[in-house]
C-alpha positions in Angstrom: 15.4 -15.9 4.7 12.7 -13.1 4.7 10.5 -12.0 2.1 8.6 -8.8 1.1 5.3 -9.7 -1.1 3.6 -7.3 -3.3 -0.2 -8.9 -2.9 -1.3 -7.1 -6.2 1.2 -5.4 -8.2 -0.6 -1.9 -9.2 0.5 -0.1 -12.4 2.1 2.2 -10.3 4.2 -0.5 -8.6 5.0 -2.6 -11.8 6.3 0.7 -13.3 8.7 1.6 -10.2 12.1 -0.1 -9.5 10.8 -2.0 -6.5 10.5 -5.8 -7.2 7.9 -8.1 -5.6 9.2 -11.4 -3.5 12.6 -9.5 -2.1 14.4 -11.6 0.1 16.8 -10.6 2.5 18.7 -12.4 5.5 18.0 -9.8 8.3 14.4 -10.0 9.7 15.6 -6.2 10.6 16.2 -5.5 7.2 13.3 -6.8 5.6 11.2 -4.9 8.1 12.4 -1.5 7.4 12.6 -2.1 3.6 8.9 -3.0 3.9 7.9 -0.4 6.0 10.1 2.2 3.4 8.1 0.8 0.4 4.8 0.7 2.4 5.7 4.5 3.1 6.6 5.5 -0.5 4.1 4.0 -1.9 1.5 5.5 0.2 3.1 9.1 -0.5 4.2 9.3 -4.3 1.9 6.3 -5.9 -1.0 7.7 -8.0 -3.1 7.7 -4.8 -5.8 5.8 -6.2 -4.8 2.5 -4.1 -3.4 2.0 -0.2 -0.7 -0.1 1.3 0.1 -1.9 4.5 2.6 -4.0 6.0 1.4 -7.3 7.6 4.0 -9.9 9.1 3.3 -13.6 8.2 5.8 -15.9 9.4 9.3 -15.0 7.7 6.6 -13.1 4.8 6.2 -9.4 4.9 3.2 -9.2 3.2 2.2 -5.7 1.5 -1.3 -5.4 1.0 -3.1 -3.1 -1.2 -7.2 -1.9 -1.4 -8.7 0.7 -3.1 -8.2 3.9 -1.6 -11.7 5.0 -0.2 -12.7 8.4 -1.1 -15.1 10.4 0.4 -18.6 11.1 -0.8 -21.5 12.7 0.0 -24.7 10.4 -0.4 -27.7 11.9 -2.3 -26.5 14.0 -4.4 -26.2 16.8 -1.5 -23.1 19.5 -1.7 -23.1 19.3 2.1 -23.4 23.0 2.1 -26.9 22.3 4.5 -29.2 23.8 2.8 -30.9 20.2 1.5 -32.1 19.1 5.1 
């Protein structure tokens, strides 16, 4: 038996029709459904988190972080006029 795990369960996930802990029989399949929910989740979720695939065992574990965004530091527009 394979597994899919959702590490943190975003608004965005617990409001889609994916469940966390899927099993399935097929290493194969659990795989490509990981990799598919990985993909979506990355595309049409609210952007504000990301999401990777990471294979424990018989555990496809999908992790999720805070989406970095850029910045610029010091209050500068980066338009290069404050150096």
């Amino acid at each position: 038996m394979f597994t899919i795990n959702i590490t943190k369960e975003c608004g965005c996930f617990k409001k889609s029709a994916y469940e966390n802990n899927m099993t399935f029989e097929s290493k194969d399949d659990a795989l490509l459904q990981a990799k598919l929910m990985e993909n979506h989740m990355n595309q049409k979720f609210y952007q504000k988190h990301t999401f990777w695939v990471e294979e424990d065992g018989n555990t496809f574990r999908i992790n999720v972080a805070e989406r970095v965004r850029e910045s610029h530091s010091g209050g500068c527009c980066g338009s290069g006029h404050c150096s």
